[in-house]
The first five atom37 places (N, CA, C, CB, O) and aatype in JSON, in Angstrom:
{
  "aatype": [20, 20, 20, 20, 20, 20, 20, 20, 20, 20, 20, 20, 20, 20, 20, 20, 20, 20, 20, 20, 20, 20, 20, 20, 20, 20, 20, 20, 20, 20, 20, 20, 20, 20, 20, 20, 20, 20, 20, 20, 20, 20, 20, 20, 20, 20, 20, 20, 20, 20, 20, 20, 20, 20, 20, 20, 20, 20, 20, 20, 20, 20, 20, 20, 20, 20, 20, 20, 20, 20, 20, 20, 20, 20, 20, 20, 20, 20, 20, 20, 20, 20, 20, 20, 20, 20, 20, 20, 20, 20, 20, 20, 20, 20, 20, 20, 20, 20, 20, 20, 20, 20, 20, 20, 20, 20, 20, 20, 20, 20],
  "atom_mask": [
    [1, 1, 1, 1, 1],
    [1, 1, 1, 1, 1],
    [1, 1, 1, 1, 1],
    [1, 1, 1, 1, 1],
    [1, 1, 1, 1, 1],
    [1, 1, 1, 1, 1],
    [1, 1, 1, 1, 1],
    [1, 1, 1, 1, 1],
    [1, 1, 1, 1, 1],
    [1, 1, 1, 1, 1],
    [1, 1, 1, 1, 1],
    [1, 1, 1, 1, 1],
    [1, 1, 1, 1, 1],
    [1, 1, 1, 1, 1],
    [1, 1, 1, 1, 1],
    [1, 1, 1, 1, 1],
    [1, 1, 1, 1, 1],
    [1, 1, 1, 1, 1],
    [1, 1, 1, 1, 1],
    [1, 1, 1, 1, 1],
    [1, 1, 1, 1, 1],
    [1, 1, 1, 1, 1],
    [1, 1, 1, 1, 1],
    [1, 1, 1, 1, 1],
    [1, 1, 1, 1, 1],
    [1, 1, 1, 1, 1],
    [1, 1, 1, 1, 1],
    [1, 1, 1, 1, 1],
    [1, 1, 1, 1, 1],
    [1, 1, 1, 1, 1],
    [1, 1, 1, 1, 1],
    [1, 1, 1, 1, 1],
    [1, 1, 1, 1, 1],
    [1, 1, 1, 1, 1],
    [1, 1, 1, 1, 1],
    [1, 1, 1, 1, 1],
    [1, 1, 1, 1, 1],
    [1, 1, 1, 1, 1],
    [1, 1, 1, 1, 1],
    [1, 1, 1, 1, 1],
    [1, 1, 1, 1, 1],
    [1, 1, 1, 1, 1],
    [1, 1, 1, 1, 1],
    [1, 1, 1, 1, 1],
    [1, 1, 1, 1, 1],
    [1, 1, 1, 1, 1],
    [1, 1, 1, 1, 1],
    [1, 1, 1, 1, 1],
    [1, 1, 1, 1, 1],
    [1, 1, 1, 1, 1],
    [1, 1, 1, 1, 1],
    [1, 1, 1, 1, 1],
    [1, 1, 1, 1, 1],
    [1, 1, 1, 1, 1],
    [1, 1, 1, 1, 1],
    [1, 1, 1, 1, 1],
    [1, 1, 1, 1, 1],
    [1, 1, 1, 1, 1],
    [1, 1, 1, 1, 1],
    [1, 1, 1, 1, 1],
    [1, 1, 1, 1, 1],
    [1, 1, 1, 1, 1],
    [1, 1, 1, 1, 1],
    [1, 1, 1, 1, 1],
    [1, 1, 1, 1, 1],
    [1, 1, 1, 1, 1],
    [1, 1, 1, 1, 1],
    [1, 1, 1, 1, 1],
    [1, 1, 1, 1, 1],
    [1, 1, 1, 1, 1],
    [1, 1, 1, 1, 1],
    [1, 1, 1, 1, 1],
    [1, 1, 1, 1, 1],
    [1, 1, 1, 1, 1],
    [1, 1, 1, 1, 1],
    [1, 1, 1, 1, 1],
    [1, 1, 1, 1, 1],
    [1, 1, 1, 1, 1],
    [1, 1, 1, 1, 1],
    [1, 1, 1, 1, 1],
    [1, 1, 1, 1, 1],
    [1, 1, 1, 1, 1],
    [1, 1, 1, 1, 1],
    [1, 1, 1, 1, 1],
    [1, 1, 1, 1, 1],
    [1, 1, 1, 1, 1],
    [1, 1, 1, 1, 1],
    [1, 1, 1, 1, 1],
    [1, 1, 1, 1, 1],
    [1, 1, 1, 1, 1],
    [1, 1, 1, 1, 1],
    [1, 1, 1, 1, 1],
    [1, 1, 1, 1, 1],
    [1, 1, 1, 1, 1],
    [1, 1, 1, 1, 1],
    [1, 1, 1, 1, 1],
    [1, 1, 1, 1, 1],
    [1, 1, 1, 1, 1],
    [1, 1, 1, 1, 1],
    [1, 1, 1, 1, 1],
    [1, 1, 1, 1, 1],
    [1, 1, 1, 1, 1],
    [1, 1, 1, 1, 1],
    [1, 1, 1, 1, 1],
    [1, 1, 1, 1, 1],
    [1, 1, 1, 1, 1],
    [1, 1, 1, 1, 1],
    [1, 1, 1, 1, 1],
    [1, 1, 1, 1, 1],
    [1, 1, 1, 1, 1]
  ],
  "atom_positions": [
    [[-58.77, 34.16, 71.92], [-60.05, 33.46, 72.05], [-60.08, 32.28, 71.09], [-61.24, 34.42, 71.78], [-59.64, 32.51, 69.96]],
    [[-60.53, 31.07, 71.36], [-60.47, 29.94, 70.48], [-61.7, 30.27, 69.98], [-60.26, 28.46, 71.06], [-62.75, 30.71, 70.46]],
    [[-61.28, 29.92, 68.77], [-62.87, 29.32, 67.31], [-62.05, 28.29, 67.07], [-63.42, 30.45, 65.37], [-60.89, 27.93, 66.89]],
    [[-63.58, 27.87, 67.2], [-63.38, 25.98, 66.05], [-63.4, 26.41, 64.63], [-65.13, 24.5, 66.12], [-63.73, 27.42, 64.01]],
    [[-62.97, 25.42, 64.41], [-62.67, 25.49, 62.72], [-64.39, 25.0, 62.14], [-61.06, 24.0, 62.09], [-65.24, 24.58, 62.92]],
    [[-64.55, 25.1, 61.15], [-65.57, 25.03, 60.49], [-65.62, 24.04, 59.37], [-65.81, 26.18, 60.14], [-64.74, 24.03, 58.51]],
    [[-66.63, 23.21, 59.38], [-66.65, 21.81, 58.66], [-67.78, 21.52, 58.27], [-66.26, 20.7, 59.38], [-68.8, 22.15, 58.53]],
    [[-67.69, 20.62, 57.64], [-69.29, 19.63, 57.47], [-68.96, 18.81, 56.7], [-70.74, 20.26, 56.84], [-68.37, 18.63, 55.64]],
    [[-69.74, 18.09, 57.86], [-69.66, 16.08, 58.04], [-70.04, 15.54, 57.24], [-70.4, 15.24, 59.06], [-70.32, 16.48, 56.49]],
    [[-70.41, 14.44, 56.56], [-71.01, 13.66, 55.81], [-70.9, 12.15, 56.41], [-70.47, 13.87, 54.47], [-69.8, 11.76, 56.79]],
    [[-71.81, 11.46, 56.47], [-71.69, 10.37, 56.26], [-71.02, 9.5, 54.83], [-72.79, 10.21, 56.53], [-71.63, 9.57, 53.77]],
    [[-69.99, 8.87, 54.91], [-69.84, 8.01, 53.87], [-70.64, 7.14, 52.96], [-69.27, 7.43, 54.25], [-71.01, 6.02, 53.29]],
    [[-70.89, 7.73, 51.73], [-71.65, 7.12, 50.85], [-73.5, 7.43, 51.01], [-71.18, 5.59, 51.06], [-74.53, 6.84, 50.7]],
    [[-73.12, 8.67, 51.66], [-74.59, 9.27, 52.11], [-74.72, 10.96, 51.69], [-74.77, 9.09, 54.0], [-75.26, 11.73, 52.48]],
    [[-74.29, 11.33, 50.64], [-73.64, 12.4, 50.31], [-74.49, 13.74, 50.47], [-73.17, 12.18, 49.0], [-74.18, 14.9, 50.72]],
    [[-75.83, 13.01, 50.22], [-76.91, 13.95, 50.23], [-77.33, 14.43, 51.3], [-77.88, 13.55, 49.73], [-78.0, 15.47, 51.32]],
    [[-76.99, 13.7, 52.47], [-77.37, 13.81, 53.76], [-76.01, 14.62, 54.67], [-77.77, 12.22, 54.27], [-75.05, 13.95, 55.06]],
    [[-76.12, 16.27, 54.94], [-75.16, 16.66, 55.73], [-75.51, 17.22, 57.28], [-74.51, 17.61, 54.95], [-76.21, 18.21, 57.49]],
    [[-75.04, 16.61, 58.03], [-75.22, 17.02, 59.48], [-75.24, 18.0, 59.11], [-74.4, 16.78, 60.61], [-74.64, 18.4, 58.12]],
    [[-76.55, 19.18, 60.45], [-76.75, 20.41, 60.7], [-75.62, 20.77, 61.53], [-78.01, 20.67, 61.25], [-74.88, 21.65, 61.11]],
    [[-75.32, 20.1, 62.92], [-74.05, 20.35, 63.61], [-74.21, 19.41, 64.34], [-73.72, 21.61, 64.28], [-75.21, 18.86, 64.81]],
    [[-72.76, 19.18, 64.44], [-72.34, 17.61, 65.12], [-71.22, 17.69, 65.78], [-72.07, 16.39, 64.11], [-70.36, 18.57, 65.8]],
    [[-71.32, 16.21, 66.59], [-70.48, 15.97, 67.93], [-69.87, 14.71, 67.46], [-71.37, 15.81, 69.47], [-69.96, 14.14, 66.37]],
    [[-68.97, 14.27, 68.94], [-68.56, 13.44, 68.75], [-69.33, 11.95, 69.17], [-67.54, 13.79, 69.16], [-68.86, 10.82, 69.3]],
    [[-70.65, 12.45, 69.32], [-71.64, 11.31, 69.42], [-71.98, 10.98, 68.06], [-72.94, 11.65, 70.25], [-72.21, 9.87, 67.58]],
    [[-71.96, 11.98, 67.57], [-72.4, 11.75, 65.82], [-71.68, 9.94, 64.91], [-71.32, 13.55, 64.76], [-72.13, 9.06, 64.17]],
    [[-70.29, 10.29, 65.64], [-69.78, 9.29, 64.69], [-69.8, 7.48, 65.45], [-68.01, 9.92, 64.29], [-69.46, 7.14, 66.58]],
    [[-70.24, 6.78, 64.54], [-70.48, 5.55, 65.08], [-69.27, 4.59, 64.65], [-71.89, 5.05, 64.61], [-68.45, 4.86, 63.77]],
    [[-69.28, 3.78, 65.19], [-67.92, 2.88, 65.02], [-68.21, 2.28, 63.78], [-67.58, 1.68, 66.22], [-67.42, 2.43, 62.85]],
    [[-69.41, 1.51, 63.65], [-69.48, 0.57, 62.31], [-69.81, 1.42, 61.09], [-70.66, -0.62, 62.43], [-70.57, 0.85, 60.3]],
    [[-69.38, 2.71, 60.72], [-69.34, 3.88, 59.58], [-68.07, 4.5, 59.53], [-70.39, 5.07, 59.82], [-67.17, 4.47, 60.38]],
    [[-68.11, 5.04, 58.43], [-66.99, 6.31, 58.25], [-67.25, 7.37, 57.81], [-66.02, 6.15, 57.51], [-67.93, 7.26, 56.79]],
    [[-66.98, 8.59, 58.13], [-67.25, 9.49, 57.62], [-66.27, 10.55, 57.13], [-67.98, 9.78, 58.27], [-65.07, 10.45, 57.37]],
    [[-66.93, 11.81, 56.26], [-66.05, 12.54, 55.64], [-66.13, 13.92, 56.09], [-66.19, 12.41, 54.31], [-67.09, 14.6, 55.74]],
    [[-65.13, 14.44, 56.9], [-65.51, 15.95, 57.47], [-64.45, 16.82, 55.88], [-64.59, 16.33, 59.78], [-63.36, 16.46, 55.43]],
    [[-65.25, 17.89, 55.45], [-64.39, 18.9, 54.59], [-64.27, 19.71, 55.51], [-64.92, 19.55, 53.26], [-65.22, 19.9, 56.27]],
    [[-63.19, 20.32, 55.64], [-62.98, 21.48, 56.42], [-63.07, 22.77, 55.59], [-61.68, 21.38, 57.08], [-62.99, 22.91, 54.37]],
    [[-63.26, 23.66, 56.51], [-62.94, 25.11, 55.65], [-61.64, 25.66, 54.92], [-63.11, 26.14, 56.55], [-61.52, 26.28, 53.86]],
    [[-60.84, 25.28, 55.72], [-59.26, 25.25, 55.19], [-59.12, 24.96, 54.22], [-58.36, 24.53, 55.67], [-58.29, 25.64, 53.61]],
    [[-59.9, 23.67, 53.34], [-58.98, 23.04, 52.28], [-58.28, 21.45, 53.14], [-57.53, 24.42, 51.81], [-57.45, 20.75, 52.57]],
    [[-58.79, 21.14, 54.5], [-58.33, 19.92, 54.68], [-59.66, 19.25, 54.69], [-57.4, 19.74, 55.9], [-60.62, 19.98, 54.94]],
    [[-59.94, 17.62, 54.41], [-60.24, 17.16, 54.07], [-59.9, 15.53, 54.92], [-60.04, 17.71, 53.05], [-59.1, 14.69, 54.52]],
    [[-60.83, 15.41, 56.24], [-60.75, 14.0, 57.09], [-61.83, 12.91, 56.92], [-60.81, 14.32, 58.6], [-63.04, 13.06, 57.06]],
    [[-61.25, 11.9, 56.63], [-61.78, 10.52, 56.49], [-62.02, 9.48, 57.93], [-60.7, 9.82, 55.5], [-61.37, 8.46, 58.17]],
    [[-62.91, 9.95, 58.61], [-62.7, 9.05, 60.05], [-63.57, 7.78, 59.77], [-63.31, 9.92, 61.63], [-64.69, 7.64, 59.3]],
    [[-62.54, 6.84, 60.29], [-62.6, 5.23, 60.27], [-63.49, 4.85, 61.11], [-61.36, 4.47, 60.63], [-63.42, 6.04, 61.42]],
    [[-64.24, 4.41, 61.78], [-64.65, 3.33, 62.84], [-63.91, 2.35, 62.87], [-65.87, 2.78, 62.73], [-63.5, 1.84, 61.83]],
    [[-63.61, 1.91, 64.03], [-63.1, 0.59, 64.07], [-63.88, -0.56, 64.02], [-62.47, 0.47, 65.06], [-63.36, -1.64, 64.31]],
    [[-65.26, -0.46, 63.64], [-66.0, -1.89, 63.26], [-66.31, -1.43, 61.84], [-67.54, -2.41, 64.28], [-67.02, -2.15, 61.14]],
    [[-65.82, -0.28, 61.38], [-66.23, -0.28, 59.82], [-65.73, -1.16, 59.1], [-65.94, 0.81, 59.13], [-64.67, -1.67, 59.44]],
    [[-66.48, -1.61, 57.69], [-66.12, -3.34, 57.2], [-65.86, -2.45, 56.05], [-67.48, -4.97, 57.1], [-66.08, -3.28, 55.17]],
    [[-65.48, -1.1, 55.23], [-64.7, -0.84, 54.06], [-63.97, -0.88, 53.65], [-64.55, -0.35, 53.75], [-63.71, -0.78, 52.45]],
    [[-62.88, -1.17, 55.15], [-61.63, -1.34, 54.81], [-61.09, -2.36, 55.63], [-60.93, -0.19, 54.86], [-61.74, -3.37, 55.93]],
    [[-59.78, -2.12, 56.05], [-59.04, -2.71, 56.96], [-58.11, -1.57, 57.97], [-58.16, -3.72, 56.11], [-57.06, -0.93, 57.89]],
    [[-59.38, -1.8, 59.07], [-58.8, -0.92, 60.06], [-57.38, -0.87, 60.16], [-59.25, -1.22, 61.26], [-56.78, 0.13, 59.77]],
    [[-56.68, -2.03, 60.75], [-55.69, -1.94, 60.78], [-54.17, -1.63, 59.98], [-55.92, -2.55, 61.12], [-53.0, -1.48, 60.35]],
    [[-54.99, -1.61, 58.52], [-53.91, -1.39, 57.5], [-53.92, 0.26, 56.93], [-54.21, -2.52, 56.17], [-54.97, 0.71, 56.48]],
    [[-52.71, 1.11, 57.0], [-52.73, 1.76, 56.52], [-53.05, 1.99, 55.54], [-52.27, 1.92, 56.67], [-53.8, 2.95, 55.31]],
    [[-52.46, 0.98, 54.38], [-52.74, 1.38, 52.87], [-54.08, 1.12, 52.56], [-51.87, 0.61, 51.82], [-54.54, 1.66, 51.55]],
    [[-54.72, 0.46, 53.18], [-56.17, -0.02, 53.12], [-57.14, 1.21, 53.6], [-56.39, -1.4, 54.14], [-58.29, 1.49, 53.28]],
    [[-56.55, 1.61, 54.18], [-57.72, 3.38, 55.21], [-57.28, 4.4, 53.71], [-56.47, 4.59, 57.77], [-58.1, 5.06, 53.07]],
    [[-55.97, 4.31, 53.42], [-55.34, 5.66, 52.82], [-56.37, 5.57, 51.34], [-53.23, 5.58, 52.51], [-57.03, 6.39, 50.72]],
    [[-56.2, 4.74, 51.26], [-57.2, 4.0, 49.81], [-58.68, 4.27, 49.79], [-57.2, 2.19, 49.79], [-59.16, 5.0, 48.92]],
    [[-59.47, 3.69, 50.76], [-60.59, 3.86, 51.07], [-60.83, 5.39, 51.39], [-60.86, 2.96, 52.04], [-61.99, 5.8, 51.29]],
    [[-59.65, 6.42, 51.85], [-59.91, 7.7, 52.48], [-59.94, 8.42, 50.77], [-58.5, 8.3, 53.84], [-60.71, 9.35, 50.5]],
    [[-59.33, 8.03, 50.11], [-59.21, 8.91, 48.69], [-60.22, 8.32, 47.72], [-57.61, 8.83, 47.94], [-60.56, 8.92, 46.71]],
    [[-60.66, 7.19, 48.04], [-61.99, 7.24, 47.26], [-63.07, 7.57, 48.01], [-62.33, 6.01, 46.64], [-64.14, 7.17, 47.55]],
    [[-63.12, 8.21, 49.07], [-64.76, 8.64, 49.46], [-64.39, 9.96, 49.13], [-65.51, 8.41, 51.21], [-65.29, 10.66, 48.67]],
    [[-63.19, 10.49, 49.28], [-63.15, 11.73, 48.8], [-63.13, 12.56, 47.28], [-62.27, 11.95, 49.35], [-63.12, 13.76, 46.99]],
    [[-63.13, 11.41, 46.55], [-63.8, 11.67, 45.16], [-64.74, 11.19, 44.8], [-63.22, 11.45, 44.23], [-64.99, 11.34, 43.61]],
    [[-65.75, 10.36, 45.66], [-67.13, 10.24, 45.79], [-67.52, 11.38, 45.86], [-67.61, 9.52, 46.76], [-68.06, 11.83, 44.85]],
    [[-67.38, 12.26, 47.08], [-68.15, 13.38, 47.68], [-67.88, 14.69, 46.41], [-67.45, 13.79, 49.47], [-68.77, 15.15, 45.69]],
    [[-66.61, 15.04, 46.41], [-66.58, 15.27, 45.15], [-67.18, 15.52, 43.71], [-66.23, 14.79, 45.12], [-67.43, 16.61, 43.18]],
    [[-67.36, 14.25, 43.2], [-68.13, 13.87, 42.51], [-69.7, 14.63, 42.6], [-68.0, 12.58, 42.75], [-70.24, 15.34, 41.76]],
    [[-70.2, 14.18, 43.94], [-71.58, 14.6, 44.11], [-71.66, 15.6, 44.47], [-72.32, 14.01, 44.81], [-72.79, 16.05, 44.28]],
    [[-70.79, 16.48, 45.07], [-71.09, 18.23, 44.71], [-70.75, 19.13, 43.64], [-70.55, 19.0, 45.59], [-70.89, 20.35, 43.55]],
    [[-70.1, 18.01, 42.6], [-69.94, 18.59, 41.33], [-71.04, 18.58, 41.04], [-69.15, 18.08, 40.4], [-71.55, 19.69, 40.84]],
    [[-72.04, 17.18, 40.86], [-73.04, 17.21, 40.51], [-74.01, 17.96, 40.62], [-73.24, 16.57, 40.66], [-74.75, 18.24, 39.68]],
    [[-74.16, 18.45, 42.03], [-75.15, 19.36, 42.32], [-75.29, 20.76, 41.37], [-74.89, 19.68, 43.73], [-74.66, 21.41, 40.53]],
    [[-76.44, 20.77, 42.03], [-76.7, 22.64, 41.3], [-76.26, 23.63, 42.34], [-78.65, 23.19, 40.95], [-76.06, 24.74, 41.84]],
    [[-76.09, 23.59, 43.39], [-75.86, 24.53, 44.44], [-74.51, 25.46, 43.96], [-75.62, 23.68, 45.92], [-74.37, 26.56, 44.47]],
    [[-73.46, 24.94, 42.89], [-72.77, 25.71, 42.83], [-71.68, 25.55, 43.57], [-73.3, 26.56, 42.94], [-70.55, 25.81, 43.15]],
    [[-71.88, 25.23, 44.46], [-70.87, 24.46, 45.7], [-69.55, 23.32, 45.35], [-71.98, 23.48, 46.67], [-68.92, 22.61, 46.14]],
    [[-69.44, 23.47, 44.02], [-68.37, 22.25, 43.63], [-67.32, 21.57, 44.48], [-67.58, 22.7, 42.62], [-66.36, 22.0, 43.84]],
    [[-67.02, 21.19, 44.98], [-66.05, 20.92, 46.07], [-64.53, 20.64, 45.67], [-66.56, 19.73, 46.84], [-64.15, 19.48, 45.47]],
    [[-64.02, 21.28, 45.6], [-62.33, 21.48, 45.44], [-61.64, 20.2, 45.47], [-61.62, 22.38, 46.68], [-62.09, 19.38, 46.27]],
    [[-60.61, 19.83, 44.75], [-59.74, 18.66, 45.47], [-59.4, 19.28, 47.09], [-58.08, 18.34, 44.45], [-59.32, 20.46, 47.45]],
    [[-59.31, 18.55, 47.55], [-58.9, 18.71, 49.08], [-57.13, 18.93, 49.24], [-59.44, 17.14, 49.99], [-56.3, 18.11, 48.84]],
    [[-56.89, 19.89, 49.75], [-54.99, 20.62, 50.05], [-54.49, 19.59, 50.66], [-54.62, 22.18, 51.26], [-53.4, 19.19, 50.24]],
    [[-55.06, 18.95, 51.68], [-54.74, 17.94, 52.77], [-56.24, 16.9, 53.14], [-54.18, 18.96, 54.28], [-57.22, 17.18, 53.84]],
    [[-55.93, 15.72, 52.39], [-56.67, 14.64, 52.86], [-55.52, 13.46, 53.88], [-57.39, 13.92, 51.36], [-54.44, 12.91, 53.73]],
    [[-56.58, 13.56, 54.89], [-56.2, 12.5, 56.2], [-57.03, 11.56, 56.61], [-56.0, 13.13, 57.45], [-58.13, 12.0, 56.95]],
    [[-56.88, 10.24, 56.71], [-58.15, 9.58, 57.34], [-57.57, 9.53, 58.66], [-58.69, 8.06, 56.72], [-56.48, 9.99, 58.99]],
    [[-58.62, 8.8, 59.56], [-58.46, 9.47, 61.38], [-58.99, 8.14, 61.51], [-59.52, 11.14, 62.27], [-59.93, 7.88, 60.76]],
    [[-58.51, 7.06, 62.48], [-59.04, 6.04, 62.79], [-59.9, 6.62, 64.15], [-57.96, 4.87, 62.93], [-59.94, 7.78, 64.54]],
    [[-60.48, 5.6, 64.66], [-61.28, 5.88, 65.62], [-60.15, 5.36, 66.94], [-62.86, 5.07, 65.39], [-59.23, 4.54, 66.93]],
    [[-60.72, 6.3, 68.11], [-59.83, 6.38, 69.25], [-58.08, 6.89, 68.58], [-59.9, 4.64, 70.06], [-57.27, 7.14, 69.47]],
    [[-57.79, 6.97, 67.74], [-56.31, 7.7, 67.24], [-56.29, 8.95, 66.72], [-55.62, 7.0, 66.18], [-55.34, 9.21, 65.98]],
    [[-57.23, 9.9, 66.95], [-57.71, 10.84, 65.79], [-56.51, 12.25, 66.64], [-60.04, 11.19, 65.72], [-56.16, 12.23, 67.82]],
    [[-56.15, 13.22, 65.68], [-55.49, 14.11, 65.87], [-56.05, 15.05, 66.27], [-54.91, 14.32, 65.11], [-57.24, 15.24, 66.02]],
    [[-55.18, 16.01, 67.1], [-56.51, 16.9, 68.17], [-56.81, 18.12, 66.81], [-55.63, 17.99, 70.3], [-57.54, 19.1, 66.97]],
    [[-56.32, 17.91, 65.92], [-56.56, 19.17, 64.46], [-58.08, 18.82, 64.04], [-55.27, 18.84, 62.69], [-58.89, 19.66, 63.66]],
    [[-58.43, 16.9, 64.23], [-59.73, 17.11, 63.66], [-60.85, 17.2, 64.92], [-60.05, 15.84, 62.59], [-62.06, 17.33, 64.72]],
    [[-60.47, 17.16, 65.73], [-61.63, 17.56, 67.12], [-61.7, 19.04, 66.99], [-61.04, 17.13, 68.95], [-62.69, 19.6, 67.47]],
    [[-60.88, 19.67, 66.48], [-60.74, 21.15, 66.21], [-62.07, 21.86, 65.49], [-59.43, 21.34, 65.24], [-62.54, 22.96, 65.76]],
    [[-62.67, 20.6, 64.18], [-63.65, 21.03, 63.78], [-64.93, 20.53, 64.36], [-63.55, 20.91, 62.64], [-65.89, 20.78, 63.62]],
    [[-65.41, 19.58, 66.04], [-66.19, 19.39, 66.35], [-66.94, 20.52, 67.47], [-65.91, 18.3, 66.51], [-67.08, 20.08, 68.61]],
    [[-67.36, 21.74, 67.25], [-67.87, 23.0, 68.36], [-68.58, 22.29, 69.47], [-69.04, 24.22, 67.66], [-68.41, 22.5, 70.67]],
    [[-69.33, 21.53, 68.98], [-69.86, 21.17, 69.95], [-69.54, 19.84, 70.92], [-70.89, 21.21, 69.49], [-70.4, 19.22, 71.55]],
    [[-68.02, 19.52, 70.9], [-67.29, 18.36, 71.24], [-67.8, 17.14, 71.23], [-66.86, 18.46, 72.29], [-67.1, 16.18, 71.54]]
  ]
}
């Protein structure tokens, strides 16, 4: 029987704000966002009109993908919830339209 993997989204640079449950309508082209997975992986999806980086450059996504991920970081250290958030086992950013079927894995509701 398939289960989805289990996640939660964030908007980039919106840390406080976490989708209840989300699709793939959720993500907009001109944003990026940060899914943590349950695993210990850790996806950075691009838009392709997002202006943080340079879509097209790897080192430019890989860069931008490891600093939102010690943004987020950061702000669940901060919190009180207790919830500290781990370095991530596996950080990946996911451009838009190129994304690997591992991170649709964590969307249940497609």
């Amino acid at each position: 029987s398939f289960r989805a993997l289990s996640g939660r989204l964030f908007k980039c640079g919106e840390w406080a704000h976490e989708y209840e449950l989300f699709d793939s309508d959720d993500l907009w082209s001109e944003h990026a966002y940060l899914l943590a997975g349950d695993n210990g992986r850790t996806f950075v999806w691009i838009g392709q009109d997002f202006e943080g980086c340079d879509f097209e450059d790897d080192e430019s996504c890989q860069l931008f993908a490891q600093q939102a991920a010690a943004d987020h970081r950061r702000f669940e250290g901060a919190g009180t919830s207790g919830r500290g958030a781990p370095v991530p086992g596996v950080l990946k950013f996911e451009r838009e339209y190129e994304e690997d079927e591992e991170f649709w894995d964590y969307f249940a509701w497609g």
